[in-house]
N, C-alpha and C positions, 0 to 999 in steps of 0.2 A: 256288113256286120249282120249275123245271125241273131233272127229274134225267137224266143219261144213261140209257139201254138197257141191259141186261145184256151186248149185242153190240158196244156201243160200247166200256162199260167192259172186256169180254176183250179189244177191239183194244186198248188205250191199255196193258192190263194186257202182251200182247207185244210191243208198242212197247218199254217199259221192260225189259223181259227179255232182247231182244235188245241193247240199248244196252248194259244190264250185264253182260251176256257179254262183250261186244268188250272193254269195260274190263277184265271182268276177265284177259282173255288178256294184256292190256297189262300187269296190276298185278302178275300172274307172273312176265311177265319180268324183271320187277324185283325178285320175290323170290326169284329162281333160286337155290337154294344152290350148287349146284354150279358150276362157272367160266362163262365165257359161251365161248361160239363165236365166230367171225367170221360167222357169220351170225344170231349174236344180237345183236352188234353192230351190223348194217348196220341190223337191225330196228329196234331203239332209235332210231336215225338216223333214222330214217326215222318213225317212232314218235312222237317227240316234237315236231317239228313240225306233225305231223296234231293231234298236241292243241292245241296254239298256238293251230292254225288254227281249231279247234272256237272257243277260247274268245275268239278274236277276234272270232269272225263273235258271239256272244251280244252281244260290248260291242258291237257294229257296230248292232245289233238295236235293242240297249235305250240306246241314246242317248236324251240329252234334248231335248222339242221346245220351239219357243221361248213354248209356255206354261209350263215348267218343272218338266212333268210326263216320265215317261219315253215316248217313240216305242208301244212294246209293252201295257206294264202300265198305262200312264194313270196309275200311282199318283206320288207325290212323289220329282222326282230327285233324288241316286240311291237309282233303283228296288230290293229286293231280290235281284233277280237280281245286278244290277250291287256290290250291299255284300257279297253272298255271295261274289263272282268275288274281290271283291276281299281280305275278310276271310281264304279260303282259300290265294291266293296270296303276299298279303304274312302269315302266321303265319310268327313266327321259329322258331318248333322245325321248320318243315319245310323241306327240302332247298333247295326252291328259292330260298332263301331265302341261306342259305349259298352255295349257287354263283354267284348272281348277286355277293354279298357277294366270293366269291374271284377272278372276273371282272373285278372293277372295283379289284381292289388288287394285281391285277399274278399271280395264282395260288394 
């Protein structure tokens, strides 16, 4: 079995680091304690569609093809990526979960 490069593995290694930054700028502004700005809000707005759109384009990715395997993974769909996406955003203890819930019953 084939292992990565040491070179390869520190590229992938700031792949991931930088990904985790961006997020965590985002994860801040949502733990801000102090009030938000009007232009913490535009962010947000602007913020949470840019995730949407991350996590669309994955479900776009990992769809299944008509051997009934995932597009990506090859493996049985749905793929891990796709039960993770999904496990994560239908969990009832988290937010989005509840707002979608308050969305669709009027507030």
């Amino acid at each position: 079995m084939d292992t990565i490069s040491p070179v390869v593995a520190d590229a992938f290694h700031l792949l991931c680091s930088d990904l985790y930054e961006h997020l965590d700028e985002a994860e801040s502004l949502a733990d801000k304690t102090q009030g938000w700005y009007r232009e913490d809000v535009d962010t947000a707005r602007k913020l949470i569609p840019d995730l949407v759109l991350v996590i669309r384009g994955l479900l776009l990715e990992h769809q299944v093809a008509p051997s009934g395997d995932c597009r990506i993974c090859t493996s049985a769909w749905p793929c891990p990526v796709v039960t993770t996406i999904h496990g994560l955003i239908k969990d009832p203890d988290r937010e989005f979960v509840a707002l979608v819930n308050r969305a669709h019953n009027g507030g």
